[in-house]
C-alpha positions as CSV (number, residue, x, y, z in Angstrom):
1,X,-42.4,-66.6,-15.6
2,X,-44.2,-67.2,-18.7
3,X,-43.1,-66.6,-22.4
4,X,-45.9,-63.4,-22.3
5,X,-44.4,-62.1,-19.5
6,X,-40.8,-62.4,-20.1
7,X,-41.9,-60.4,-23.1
8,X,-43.7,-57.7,-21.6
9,X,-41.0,-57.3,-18.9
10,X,-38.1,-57.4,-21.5
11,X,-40.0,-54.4,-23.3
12,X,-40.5,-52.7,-20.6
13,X,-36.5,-52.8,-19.6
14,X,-36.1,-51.4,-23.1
15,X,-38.6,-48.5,-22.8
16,X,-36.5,-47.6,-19.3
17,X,-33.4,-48.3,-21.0
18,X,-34.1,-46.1,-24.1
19,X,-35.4,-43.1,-21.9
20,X,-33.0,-43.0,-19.7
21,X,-29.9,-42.7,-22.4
22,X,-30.9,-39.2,-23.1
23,X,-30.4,-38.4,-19.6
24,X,-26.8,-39.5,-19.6
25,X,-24.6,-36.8,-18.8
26,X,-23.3,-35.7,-22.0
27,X,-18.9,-35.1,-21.7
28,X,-18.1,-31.2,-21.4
29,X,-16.5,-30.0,-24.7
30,X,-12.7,-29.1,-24.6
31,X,-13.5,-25.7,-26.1
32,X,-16.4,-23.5,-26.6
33,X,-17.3,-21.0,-29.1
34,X,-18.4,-17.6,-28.3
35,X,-19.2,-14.7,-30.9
36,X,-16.8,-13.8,-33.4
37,X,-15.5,-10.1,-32.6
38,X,-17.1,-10.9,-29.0
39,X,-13.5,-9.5,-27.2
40,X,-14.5,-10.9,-23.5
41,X,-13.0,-11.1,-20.3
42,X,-15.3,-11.7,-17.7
43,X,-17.4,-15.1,-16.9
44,X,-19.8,-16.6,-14.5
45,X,-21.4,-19.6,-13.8
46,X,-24.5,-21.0,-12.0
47,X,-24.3,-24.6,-12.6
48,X,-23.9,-25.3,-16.1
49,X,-25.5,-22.1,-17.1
50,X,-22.6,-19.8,-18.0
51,X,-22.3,-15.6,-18.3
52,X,-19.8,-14.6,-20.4
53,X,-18.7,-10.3,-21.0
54,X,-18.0,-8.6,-23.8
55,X,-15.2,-5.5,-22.5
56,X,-15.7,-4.1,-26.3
57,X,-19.6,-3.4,-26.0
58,X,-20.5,-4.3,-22.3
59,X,-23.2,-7.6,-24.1
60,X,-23.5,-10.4,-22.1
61,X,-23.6,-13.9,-23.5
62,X,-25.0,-16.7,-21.9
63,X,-24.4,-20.5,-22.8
64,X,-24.5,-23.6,-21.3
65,X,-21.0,-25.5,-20.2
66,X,-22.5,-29.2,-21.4
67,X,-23.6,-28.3,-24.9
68,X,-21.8,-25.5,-25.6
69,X,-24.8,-23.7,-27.2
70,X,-25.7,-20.2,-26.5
71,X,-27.1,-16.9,-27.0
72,X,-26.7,-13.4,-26.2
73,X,-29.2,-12.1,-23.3
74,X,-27.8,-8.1,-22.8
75,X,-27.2,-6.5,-26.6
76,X,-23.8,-4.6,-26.3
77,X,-23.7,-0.8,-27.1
78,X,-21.4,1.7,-28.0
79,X,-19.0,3.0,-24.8
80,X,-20.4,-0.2,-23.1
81,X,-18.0,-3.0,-20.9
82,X,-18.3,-5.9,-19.0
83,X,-15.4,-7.8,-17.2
84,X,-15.4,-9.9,-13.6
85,X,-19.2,-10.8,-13.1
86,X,-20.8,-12.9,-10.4
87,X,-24.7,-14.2,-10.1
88,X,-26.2,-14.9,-7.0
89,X,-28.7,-17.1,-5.2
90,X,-31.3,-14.9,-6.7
91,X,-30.6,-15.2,-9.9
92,X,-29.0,-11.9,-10.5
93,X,-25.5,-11.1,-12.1
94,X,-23.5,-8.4,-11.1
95,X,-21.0,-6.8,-13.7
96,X,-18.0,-4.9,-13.3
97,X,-17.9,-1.9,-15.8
98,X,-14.1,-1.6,-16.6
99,X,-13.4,1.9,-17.8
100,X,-16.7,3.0,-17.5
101,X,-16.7,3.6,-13.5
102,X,-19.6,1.6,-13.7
103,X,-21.6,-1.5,-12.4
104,X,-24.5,-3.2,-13.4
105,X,-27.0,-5.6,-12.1
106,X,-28.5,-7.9,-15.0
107,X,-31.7,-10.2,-14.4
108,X,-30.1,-13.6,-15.2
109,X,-32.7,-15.1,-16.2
110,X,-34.0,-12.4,-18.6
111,X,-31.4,-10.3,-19.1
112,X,-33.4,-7.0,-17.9
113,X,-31.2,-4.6,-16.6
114,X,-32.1,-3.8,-12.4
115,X,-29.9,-1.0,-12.0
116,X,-26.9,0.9,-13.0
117,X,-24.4,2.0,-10.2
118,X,-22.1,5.0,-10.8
119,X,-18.4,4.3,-8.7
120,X,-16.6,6.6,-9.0
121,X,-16.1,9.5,-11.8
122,X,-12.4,9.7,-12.0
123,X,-10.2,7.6,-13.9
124,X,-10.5,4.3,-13.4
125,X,-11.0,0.2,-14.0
126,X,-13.5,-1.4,-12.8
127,X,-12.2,-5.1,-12.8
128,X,-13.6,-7.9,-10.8
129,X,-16.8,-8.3,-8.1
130,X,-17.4,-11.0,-5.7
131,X,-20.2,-11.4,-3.6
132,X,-21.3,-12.3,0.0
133,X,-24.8,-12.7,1.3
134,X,-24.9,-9.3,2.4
135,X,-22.8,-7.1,-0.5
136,X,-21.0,-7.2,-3.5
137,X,-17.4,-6.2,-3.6
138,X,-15.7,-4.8,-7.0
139,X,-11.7,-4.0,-7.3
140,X,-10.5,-1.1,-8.9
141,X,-6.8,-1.9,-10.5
142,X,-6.1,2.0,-10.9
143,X,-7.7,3.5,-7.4
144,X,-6.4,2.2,-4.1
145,X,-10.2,1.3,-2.9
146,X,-13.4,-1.0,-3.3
147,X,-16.9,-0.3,-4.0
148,X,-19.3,-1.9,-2.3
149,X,-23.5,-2.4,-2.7
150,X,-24.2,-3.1,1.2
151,X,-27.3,-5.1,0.6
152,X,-31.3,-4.5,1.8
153,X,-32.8,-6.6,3.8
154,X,-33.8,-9.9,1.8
155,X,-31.0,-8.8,-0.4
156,X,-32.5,-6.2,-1.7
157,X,-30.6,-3.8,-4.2
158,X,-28.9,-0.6,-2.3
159,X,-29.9,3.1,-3.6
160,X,-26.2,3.7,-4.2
161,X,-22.2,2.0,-3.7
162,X,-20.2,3.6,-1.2
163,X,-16.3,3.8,-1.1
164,X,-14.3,1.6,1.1
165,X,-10.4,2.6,1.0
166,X,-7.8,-0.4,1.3
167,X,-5.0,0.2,4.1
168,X,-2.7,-1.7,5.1
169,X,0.6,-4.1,2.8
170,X,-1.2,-3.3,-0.2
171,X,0.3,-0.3,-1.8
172,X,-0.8,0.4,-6.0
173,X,1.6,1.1,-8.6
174,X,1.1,4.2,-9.8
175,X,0.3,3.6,-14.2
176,X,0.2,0.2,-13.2
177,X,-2.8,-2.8,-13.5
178,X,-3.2,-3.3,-9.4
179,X,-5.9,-5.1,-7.8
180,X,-7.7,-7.6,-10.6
181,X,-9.5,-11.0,-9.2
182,X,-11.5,-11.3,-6.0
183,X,-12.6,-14.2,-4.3
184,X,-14.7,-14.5,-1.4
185,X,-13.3,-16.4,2.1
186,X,-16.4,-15.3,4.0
187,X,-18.9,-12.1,4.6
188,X,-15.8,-10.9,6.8
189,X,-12.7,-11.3,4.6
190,X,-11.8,-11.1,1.0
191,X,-9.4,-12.3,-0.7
192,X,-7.2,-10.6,-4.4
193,X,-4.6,-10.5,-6.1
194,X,-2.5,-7.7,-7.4
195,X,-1.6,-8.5,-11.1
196,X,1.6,-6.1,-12.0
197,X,3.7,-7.7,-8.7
198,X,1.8,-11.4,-8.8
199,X,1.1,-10.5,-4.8
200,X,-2.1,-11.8,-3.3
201,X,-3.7,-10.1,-0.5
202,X,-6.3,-10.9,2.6
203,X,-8.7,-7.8,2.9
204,X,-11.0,-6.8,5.8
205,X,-14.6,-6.8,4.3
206,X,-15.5,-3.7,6.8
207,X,-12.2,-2.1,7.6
208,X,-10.8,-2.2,4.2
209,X,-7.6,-3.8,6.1
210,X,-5.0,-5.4,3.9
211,X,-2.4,-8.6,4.9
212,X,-0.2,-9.7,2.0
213,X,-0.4,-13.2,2.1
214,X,3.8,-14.8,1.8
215,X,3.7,-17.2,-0.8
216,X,7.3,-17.9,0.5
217,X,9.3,-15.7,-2.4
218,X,6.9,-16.9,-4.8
219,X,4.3,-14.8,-7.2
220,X,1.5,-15.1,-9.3
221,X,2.7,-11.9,-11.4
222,X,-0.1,-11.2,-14.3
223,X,-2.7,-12.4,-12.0
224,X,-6.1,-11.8,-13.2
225,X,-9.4,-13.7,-12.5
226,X,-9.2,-16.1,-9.4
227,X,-10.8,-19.2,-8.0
228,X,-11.4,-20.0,-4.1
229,X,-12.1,-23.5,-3.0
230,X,-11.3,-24.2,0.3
231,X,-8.1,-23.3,0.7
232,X,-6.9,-23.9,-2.7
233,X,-6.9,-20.3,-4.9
234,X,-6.3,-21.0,-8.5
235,X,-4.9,-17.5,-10.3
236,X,-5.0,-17.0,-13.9
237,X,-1.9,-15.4,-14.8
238,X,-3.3,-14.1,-18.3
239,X,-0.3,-13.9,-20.7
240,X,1.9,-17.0,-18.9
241,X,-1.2,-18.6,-20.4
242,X,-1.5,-20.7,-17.3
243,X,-3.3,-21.2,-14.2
244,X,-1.4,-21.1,-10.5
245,X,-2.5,-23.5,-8.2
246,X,-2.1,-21.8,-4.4
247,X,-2.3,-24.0,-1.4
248,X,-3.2,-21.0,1.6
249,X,-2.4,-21.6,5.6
250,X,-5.4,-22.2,7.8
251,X,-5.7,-18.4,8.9
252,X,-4.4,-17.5,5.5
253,X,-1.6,-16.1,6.2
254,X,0.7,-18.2,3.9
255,X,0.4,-19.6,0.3
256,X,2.7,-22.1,-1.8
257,X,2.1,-22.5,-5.5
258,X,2.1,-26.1,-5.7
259,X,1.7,-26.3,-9.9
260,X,0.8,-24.5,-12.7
261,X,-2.1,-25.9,-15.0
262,X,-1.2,-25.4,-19.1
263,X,-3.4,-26.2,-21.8
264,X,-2.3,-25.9,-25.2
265,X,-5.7,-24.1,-26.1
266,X,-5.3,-21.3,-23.7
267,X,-4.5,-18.0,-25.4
268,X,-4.4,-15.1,-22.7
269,X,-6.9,-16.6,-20.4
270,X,-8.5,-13.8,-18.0
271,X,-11.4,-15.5,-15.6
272,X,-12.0,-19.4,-14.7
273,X,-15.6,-20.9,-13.2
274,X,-15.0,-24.3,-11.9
275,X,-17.8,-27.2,-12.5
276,X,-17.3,-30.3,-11.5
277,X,-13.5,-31.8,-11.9
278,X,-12.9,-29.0,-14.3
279,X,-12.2,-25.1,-14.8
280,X,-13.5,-23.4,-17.5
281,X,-11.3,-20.4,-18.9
282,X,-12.2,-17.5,-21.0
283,X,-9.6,-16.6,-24.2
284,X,-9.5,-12.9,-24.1
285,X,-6.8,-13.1,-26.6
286,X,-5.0,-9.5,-25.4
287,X,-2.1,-10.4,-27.7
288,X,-4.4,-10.9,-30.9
289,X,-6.0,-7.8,-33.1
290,X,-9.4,-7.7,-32.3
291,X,-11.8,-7.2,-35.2
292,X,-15.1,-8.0,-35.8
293,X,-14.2,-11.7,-37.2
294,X,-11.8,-12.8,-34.6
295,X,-12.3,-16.1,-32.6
296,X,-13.0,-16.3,-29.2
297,X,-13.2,-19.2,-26.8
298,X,-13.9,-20.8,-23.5
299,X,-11.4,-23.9,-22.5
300,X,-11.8,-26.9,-20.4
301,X,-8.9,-27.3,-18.3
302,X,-8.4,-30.3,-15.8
303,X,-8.8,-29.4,-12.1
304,X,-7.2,-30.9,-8.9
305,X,-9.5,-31.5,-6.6
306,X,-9.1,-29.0,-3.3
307,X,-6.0,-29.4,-1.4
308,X,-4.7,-31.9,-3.9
């Protein structure tokens, strides 16, 4: 090759070399901020997009996990409250209303509201939601029920939720917190845990049908948010200020906590996303005074891989 063209192609490799270091995948940050006073509980993810609740106002806040920038996309109001939220394929998030009786269904994209959903108009909390192609499932940790939006065709949004009682080994505790997290196995069974015994429970997605799952004399007492991957459930057990790692049975029928995950930045974690080898909790700081200057966070916490 001549001197000319050695030059030309060593430019060129630096042109390629210098675009593509912007591209690098940039380390996720152990901790990330969200707004002062924000008091949240509830996160989603969709990639590295993240939702996060505030149960104080019912805002939404939306960030990314990479950068740990953000903004908020639904203003809070007074009365307002978000907890356990889920987007789908279609780009829409779904928001339990905690003491509101409420649900909501939030462009997630724009943050235009799509509609509101009345539950129920008795006492109650509105915790978690998971979803399935064809509805979205939300636990109640007062009433002994779910709520359920039975999708349209092409997932369109339903007219109103219906009431699906839950039978079975479950059985509330009356004045207690009950059913929090829920997971999805598959559009026929569900999967939650009950926080104020640490129980965790199969559920019939039609029938309502419940089968305590034996985690051999075991619990996962203050069990909130929880994680499904295969047959590994992670359980955030909020004030332990740790995350269970639960190995389930093939027909899910038994469970053994193999470990708990710690993190010295956790401070009453409620709800975890998982991206890539990590899970991403949410501080809602229960044990803290909330005012409007008190920090909130997101943490990075190591994950096993599935089955590990």
């Amino acid at each position: 090759m001549t001197a000319p063209l050695v030059r030309i192609a060593l430019l060129t490799l630096a042109i390629v070399t210098v675009a593509a270091a912007p591209a690098a995948a940039k380390p996720y940050p152990e901790t990330i901020p969200l707004p002062d006073g924000w008091q949240p509980e509830g996160i989603a993810n969709h990639g590295d997009t993240f939702f996060a609740g505030s149960r104080a106002t019912g805002g939404i806040y939306r960030g990314n996990l990479r950068t740990g920038t953000g903004a908020v996309l639904v203003p809070g109001q007074t009365g307002g409250a978000a907890t356990g939220m889920k987007v789908d394929r279609r780009g829409r998030l779904f928001v339990s209303g905690a003491q509101t009786g409420t649900a909501s269904v939030y462009n997630a994209a724009s943050g235009k509201l799509l509609r509101t959903y009345t539950l129920t108009t008795d006492p109650s909390f509105i915790n978690d939601v998971t979803l399935t192609r064809r509805a979205a499932y939300f636990t109640d940790s007062v009433n002994q029920q779910l709520y359920v939006l039975k999708l349209k065709r092409h997932g369109g949004l339903p007219a109103e939720a219906r009431t699906l009682p839950l039978t079975g080994d479950v059985q509330y505790v009356p004045g207690e917190f009950n059913l929090n997290g829920i997971d999805t196995v598959n559009r026929h069974r569900l999967v939650a845990v009950q926080s104020v015994n640490g129980k965790l429970f199969t559920i019939n997605a039609r029938t309502g049908v419940t089968h305590e799952i034996d985690l051999g004399g075991g619990d996962v007492t203050n069990g909130d948010g929880i994680l499904l991957k295969r047959r590994t459930l992670f359980v955030v057990q909020n004030v332990d200020n740790e995350i269970a790692v639960v190995h389930l049975s093939k027909h899910l029928r038994r469970g053994a906590i193999k470990r708990h995950l710690a993190d010295s930045d956790l401070d009453v974690p409620t709800t975890i996303v998982r991206r890539g080898r990590f899970l991403f909790a949410v501080n809602a700081r229960f044990t803290t005074p909330a005012t409007p200057t008190t920090k909130y966070d997101i943490v990075r916490v190591t994950s096993p891989k599935a089955g590990a």
